[in-house]
C-alpha positions, 0 to 999 in steps of 0.5 A: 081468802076475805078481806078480813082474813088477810087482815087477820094474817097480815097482824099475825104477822106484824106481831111475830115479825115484832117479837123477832125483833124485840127480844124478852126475857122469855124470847131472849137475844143471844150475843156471841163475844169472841176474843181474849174476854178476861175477868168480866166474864168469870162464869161464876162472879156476880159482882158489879161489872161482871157478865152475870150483873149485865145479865141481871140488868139486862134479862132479854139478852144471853151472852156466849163467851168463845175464849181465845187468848192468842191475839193472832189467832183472834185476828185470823179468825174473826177474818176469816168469819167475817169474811164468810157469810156462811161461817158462824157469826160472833156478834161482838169481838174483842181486839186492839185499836190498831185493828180496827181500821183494817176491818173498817175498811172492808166493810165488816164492823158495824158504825156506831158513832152515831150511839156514841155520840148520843151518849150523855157527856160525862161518860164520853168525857171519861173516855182518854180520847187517844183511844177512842180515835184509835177505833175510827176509821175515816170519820167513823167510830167502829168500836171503844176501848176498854183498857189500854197498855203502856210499856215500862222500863223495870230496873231492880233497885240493887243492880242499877249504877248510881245513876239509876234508871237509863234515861237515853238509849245509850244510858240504857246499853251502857246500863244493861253491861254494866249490869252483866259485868258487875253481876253476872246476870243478863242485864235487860230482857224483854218479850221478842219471840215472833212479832214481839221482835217488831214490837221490841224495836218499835219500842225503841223507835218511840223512844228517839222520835220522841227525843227529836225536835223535828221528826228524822226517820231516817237518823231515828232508824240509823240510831235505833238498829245500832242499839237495837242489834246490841242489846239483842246479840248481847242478852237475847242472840236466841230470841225466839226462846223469850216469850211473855211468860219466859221474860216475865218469869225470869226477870221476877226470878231475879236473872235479869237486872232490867226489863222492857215489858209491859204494865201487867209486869208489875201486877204479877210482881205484886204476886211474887211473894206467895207464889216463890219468885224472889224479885217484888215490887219493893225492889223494883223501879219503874219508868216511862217509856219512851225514857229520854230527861224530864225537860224532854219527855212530851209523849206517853205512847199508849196501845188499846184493847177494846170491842167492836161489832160485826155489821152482820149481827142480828142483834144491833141494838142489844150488841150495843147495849153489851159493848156499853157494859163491856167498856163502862166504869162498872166493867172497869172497876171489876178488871182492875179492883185485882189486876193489874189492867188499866182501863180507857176512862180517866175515872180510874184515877180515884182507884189510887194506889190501894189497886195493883195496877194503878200503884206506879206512878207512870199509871195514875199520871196517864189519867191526870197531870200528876207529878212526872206525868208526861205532857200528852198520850199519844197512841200506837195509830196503825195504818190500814195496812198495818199487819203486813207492814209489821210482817215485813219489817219483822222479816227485815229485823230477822234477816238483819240479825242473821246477816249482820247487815250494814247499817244503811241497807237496813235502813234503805229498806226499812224506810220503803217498807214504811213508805209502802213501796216493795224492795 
């Protein structure tokens, strides 16, 4: 073959290896997203903030939605393919802050703190930056958040003491008996099927370390299994019966005076009305958890949801263009305008009360200092770890119930799950 000739193949080359990589609306890239995906990807919607207006921006790019709504089954899956060099390839997946380092650490996400850190100012100042550390992992970025979650403490209005909302735990057991005595109804329910059992008695953990000048872990653990086995044996002893929907349900039904939930109760309260349930927000009071007195309240604790990037995408530069949509104001406006989600950027905060979501207190003072704001945010880190940690330690919670364990074995072996060390 001539000289010329091999020039004339090494351009066509050139050119069909450049077209490979820049993608057109004639040739587009196509991300697959994987994950609990919500309302940014109603097929159907064109309105600002929805898959089919990052299409119309971006005509190169194709996006495939695969839905999963259980987060364990999105955990265990975006493993397993990640995992697999064979097995097909999301290019973008949806999961909580306390995840990512996990995956960081073997190698599967792609760093993109760099990218963020080019972009302009304003928009990285919007971020609530508690959850965006949630996504490092040493000093890396490997993913944003795009809403975050907090628990409340529900109370109806007309079973509450005198006193109103419990403020300490003991407020909080005295509380939920008072409630049963007096109206015959189960005085406090919350989701504890499965890990939310774990998750139940974290909740409570948050509520007396923050109460702590110093933290005591071990008078925290003392305090909190105490009133932990109570409220349990007292209003949920079948607690695998108590799901998210069955506590949801059955606290807007009215067969419970309290609930420990989270901010997505008080959307589906809005809804009451006009699908039957009895119990609305007018007739609901809503606290920050962790409770404690005003003068001792220093932390908000918060948990995330946001996107990550699978470090085998084939499409870096255009997976970075759909993460930036899925956690910009414009995507932030469509999940939140009717539902109750709270995004990651502080420019929630104009919405005000016209929005579901944003209409208790607690919400619109995790983006500003407003009256009875808590003086920090403060998110749910998790340990590398962390899944197995919480695995173990919601065996120990099952087995302690069963048991009736005494109070100083429970805690020996829950301060070695904590520390790492097998028992």
């Amino acid at each position: 073959m001539k000289f010329h000739q091999l020039q004339v193949l090494a351009f066509i080359l050139i050119l069909l290896t450049s077209c490979a990589k820049s993608p057109t609306p004639d040739n587009p890239a196509l991300l697959t997203v994987y994950g609990d995906v919500n309302r940014v990807f109603e097929k159907n919607s064109t309105e600002i903030g929805s898959i089919n207006d990052f299409i119309e921006i971006h005509p190169e790019i194709k996006v495939e939605v695969i839905p999963e709504y259980s987060e364990w089954t999105i955990r265990e899956e975006t493993l397993r393919m990640l995992r697999d060099p064979k097995a097909k390839q999301p290019d973008i997946i949806e999961m909580p802050g306390s995840w990512a380092a996990s995956f960081a650490q073997e190698g599967l996400l792609l760093p993109i703190g760099k990218w963020y850190d080019n972009l302009p100012r304003r928009e990285k100042m919007d971020f609530l930056q508690p959850a965006v550390v949630g996504y490092k992992y040493g000093k890396e970025l490997y993913g944003l958040p795009s809403l975050i979650g907090v628990q409340y403490l529900y109370g109806r209005k007309d079973l509450l003491p005198e006193s109103g909302l419990p403020q300490t735990l003991e407020e909080l057991v005295s509380a939920t008996r008072y409630i049963k005595k007096k109206h015959n109804i189960q005085g406090l329910i919350f989701p504890s099927k499965g890990l939310n059992l774990y998750k139940f008695y974290y909740t409570l953990l948050q509520i007396v370390l923050d109460g702590q000048e110093e933290e005591d872990r071990l008078t925290a653990h003392i305090a909190v299994y105490k009133t932990f086995k109570i409220l349990v044996q007292e209003n949920q002893p079948d607690y695998e019966k108590f799901d998210h929907v069955i506590s949801e349900g059955e606290f807007r039904s009215g067969r419970a005076g309290m609930s420990i939930n989270g901010n997505y109760v008080w959307y589906l309260l809005s809804l009451s009305k006009e699908v039957g349930f009895p119990v609305r927000p007018e007739h609901v009071a809503v606290g920050f958890l962790p409770m404690l007195k005003p003068e001792a309240h220093r932390v908000n604790h918060i948990w995330t949801r946001g996107y990550a990037i699978n470090k085998r995408t084939k499409h870096p530069q255009q997976a970075l263009e759909l993460l930036h949509h899925l956690t910009s104001e414009r995507a932030d406006f469509m999940r939140l305008k009717n539902k109750y989600i709270l995004p990651a950027r502080k420019s929630a905060e104009q919405y005000g009360e016209k929005l579901p979501g944003m209409a208790p207190e607690p919400a619109r003072a995790l983006y500003a200092r407003s009256k009875g704001a808590p003086g920090a945010l403060e998110l749910n880190e998790s340990p590398d770890n962390w899944y197995d940690t919480a695995s173990k330690m919601l065996d120990l919670l099952k087995e302690a119930l069963k048991t009736d364990m005494e109070t100083l074995n429970f805690v020996r072996r829950m301060l070695e799950i904590e520390k790492g060390i097998m028992y």
